[in-house]
C-alpha positions as CSV (number, residue, x, y, z in Angstrom):
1,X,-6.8,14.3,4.1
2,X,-9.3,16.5,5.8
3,X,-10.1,15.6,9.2
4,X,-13.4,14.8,8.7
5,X,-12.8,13.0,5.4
6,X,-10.3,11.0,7.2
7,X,-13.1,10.3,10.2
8,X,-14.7,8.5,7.4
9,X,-12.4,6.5,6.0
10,X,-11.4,5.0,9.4
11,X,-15.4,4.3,9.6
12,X,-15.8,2.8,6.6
13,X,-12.5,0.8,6.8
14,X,-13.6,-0.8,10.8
15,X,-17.2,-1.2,9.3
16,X,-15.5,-2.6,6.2
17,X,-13.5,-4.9,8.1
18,X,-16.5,-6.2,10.8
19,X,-19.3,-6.5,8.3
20,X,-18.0,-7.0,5.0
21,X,-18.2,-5.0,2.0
22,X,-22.2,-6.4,1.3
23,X,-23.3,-5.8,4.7
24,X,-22.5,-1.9,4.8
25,X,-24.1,0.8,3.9
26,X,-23.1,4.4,3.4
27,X,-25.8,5.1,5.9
28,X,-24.1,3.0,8.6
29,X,-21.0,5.0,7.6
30,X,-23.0,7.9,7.9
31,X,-24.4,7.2,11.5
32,X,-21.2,6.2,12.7
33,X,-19.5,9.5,11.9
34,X,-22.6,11.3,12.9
35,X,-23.0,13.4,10.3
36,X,-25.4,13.3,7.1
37,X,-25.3,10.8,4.2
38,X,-25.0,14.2,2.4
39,X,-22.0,15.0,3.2
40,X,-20.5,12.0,2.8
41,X,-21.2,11.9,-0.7
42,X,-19.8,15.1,-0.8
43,X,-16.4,13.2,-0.6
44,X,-16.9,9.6,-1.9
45,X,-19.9,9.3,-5.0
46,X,-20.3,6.1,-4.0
47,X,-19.5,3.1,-1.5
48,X,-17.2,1.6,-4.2
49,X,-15.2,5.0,-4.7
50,X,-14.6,4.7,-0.7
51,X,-13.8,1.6,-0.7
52,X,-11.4,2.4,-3.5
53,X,-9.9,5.1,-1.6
54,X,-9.0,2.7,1.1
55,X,-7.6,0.3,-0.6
56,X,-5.3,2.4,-2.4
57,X,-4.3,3.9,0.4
58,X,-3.3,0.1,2.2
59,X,-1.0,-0.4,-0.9
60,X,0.9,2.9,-1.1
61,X,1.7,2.0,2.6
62,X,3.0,-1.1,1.8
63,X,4.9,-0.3,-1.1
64,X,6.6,3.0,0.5
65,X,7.9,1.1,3.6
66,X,9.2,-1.7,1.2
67,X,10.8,0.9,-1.1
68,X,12.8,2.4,1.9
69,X,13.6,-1.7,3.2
70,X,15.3,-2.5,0.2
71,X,17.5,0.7,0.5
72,X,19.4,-0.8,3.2
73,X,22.6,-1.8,1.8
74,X,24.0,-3.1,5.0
75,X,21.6,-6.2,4.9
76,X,22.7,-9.2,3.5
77,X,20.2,-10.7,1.0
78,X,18.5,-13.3,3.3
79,X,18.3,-10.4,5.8
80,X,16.9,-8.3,3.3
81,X,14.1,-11.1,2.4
82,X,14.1,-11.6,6.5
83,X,13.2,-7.9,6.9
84,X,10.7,-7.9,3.9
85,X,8.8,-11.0,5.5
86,X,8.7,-9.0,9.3
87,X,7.5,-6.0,7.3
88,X,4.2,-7.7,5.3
89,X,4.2,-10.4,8.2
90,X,3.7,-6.7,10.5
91,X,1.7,-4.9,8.3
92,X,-1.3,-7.5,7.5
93,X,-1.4,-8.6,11.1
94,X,-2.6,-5.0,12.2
95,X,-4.6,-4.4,8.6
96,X,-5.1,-7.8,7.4
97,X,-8.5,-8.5,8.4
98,X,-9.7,-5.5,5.9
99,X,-7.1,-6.0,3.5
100,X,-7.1,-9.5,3.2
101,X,-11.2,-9.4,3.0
102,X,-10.6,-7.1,-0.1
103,X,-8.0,-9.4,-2.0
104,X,-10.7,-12.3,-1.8
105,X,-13.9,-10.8,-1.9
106,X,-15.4,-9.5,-5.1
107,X,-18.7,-7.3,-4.7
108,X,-21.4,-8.3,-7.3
109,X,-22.8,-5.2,-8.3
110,X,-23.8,-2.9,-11.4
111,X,-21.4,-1.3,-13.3
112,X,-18.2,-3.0,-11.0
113,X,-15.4,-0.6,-10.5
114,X,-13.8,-3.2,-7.6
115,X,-13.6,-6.7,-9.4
116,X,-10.9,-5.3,-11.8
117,X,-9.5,-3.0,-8.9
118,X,-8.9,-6.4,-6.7
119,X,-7.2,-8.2,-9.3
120,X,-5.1,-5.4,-10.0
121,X,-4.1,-4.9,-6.2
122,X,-3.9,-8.7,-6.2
123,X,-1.5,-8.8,-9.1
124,X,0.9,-6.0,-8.0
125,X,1.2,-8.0,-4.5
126,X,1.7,-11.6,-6.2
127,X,4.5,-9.6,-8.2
128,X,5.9,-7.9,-5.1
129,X,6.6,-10.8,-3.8
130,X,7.8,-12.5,-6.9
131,X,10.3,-9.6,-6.7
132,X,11.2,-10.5,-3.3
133,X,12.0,-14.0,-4.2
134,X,13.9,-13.1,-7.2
135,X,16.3,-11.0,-5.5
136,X,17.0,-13.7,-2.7
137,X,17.3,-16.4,-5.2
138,X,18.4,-15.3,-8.6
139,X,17.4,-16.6,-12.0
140,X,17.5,-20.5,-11.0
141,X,14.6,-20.2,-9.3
142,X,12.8,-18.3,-12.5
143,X,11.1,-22.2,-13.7
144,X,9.7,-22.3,-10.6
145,X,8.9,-18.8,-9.8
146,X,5.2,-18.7,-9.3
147,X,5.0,-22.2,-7.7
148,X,7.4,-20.2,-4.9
149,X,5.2,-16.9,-4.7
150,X,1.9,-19.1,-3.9
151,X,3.9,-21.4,-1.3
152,X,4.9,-18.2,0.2
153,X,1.4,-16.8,0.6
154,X,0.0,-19.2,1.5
155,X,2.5,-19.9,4.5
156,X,2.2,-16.5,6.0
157,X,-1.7,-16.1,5.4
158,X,-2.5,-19.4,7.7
159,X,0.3,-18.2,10.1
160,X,-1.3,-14.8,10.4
161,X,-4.8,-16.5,10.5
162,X,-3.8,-18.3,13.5
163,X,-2.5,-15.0,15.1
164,X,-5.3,-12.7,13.9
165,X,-8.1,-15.4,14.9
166,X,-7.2,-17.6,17.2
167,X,-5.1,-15.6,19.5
168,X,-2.2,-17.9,18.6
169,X,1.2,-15.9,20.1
170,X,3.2,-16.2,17.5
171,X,6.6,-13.9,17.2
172,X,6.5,-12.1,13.8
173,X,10.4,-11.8,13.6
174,X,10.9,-15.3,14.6
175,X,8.2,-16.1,12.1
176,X,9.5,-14.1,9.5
177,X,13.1,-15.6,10.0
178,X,11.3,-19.1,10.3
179,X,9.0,-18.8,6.6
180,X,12.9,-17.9,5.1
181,X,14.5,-20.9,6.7
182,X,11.4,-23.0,5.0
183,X,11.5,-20.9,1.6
184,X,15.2,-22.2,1.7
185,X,14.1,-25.6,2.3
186,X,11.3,-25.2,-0.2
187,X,13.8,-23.6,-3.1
188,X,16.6,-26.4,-2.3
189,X,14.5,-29.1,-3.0
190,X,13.1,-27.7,-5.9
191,X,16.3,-27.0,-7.9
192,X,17.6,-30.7,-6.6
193,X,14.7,-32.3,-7.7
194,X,14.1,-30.8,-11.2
195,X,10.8,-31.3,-10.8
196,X,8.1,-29.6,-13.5
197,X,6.6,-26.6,-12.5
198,X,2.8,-26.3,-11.9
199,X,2.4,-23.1,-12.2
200,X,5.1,-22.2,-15.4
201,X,4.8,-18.5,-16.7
202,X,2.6,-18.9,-19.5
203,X,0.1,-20.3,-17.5
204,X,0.3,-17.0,-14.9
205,X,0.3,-14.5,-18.5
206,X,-2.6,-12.4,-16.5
207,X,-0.8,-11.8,-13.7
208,X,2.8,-10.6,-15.0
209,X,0.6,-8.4,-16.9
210,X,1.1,-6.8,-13.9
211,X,4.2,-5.3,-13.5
212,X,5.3,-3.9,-10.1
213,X,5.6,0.0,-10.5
214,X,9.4,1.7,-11.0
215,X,10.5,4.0,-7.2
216,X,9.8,6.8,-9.5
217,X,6.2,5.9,-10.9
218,X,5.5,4.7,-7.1
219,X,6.5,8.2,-5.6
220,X,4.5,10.4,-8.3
221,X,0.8,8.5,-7.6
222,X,1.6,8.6,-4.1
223,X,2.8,12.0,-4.1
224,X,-0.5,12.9,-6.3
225,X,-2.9,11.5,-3.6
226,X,-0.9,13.3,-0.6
227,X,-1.4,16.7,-3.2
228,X,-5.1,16.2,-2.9
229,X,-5.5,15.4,0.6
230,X,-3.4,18.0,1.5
231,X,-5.0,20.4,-0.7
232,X,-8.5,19.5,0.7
233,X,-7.1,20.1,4.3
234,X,-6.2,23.6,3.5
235,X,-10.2,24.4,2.6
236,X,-10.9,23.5,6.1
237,X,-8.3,25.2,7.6
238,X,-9.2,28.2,10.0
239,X,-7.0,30.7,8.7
240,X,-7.5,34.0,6.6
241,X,-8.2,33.6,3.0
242,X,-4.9,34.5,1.8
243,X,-3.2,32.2,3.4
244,X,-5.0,29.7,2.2
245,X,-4.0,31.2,-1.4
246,X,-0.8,31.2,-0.2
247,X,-0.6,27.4,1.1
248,X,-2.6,26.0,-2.2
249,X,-0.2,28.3,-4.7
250,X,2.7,26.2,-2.7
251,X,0.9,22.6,-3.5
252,X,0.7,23.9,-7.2
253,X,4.7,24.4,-7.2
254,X,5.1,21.2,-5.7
255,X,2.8,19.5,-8.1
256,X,4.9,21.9,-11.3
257,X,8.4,20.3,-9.7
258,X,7.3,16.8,-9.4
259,X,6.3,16.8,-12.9
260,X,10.5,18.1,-13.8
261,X,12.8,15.2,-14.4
262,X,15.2,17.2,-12.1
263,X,13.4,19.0,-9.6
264,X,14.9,21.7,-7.5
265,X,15.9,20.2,-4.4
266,X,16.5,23.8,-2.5
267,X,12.8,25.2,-3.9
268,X,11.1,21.5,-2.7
269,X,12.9,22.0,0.8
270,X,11.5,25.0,0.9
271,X,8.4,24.8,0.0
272,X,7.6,21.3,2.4
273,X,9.2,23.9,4.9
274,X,6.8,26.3,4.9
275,X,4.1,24.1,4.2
276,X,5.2,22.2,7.7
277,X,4.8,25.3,9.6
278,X,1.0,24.6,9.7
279,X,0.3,21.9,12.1
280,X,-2.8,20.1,9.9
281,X,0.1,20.3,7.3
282,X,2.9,18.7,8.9
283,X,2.2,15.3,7.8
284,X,1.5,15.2,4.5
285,X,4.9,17.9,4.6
286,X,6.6,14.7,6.1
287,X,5.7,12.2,3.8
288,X,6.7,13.9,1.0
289,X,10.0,14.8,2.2
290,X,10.5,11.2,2.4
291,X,10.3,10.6,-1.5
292,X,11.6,13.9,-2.5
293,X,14.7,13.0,-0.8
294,X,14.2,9.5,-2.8
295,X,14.1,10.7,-5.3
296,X,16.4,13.9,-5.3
297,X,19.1,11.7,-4.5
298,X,22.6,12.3,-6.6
């Protein structure tokens, strides 16, 4: 992401976050950057395309780190659904107040882009944490599967209210390892008791509508976005001309082996290599020698 693209995002997302979605204009964004509405729109058409970009943005995060949590093979699985608890606990405490703002609120505007956006983003994370429940408890929990996922939001959403509002000093890995010891509780009694579900599958059809992405599908729209950001860097980079040729011709072999069901892993090493050796680069290099490496794995 350019730098002054990203100076923008950050404004809109604090703005975002202290005045709501309603109360914000592009012109606020504007000031607060200091530069023109003009070129803001330059970047983002429209308040709802930034607020788009943000949110995306939030999720990938989410779902990378998770990716690379459930590759540890040494955890056991309640510490595996201990860590994943820390990790969301973690992660909405220091975002939550913007992301948490977006799952509930629902602009009423023309032409709506970010109602069906926030049920999507709300859907994928429901089913993310369906996942996580799944792989800690196994199919005997399936009846009451949904029933679970709510009970589980809902527990860490007031316990990071008290901590994001009212200053409570709560311990997120003693919290984490406290919701699990409840979700135990919670799942024992359930399966004892044989109770009916309120929430059975065919009454949550909308939702497993929407599946969690594969690794792979994960990787390549993150991957994509990281493309474009980087690519929009290198225009603003003060270097000759032809190196810029050179560094966008190395984004377009990137982009050609990501598309390959077997890319080259020596011509991807490479190429992040080279495209490291630019400091504005480095980053975006980074990132995507995380899931090449996922994803080049024998």
């Amino acid at each position: 992401m350019s730098i002054l693209k990203n100076k923008i995002v950050e404004s809109a997302e604090r703005m975002f976050a202290e005045k709501g979605y309603e109360a914000t204009s592009i012109q606020d964004i504007a000031d607060d950057c200091s530069i023109a509405k003009g070129s803001l729109y330059k970047f983002f058409p429209s308040k709802e395309d930034l607020y788009i970009e943000i949110m995306e943005v939030h999720f990938a995060r989410i779902m990378e780190d998770s990716e690379r949590i459930r590759e540890r093979t040494e955890l056991s699985p309640r510490e595996l659904f201990v860590e994943e608890m820390r990790h969301q606990l973690d992660y909405f405490l220091n975002h939550g107040l913007f992301v948490a703002n977006s799952l509930k609120e629902k602009p009423a505007i023309p032409g709506d882009k970010l109602g069906p956006l926030l049920f999507r983003k709300r859907a994928r994370l429901l089913n993310f944490n369906r996942g996580v429940l799944q792989r800690r408890y196994g199919e005997a929990l399936e009846p009451h599967i949904w029933d679970a996922v709510m009970i589980l939001n809902a527990m860490g959403k007031e316990y990071l209210h008290l901590m994001k509002t009212s200053a409570k000093p709560l311990s997120v890995p003693a919290l984490a390892a406290y919701i699990a010891d409840r979700m135990d509780d919670l799942v024992a009694g359930l399966l004892a008791r044989k109770t009916e579900p309120m929430l059975p599958a065919g009454l949550m059809m909308e939702f497993e509508s929407e599946k969690p992405e594969t690794l792979r599908e994960s990787i390549e729209r993150c991957a994509g976005a990281v493309l474009e950001q980087a690519a929009s860097t290198i225009r603003e980079l003060s270097v000759p001309n032809a190196r810029k040729r050179e560094l966008e011709q190395i984004l377009e072999l990137l982009r050609e082996e990501g598309e390959k069901s077997e890319p080259r892993r020596f011509l991807v090493t490479a190429l992040l290599n080279e495209l490291a050796t630019e400091h504005e680069l480095s980053p975006y290099a980074a990132r995507m020698r995380l899931w090449a490496e996922q994803l080049l794995k024998p």
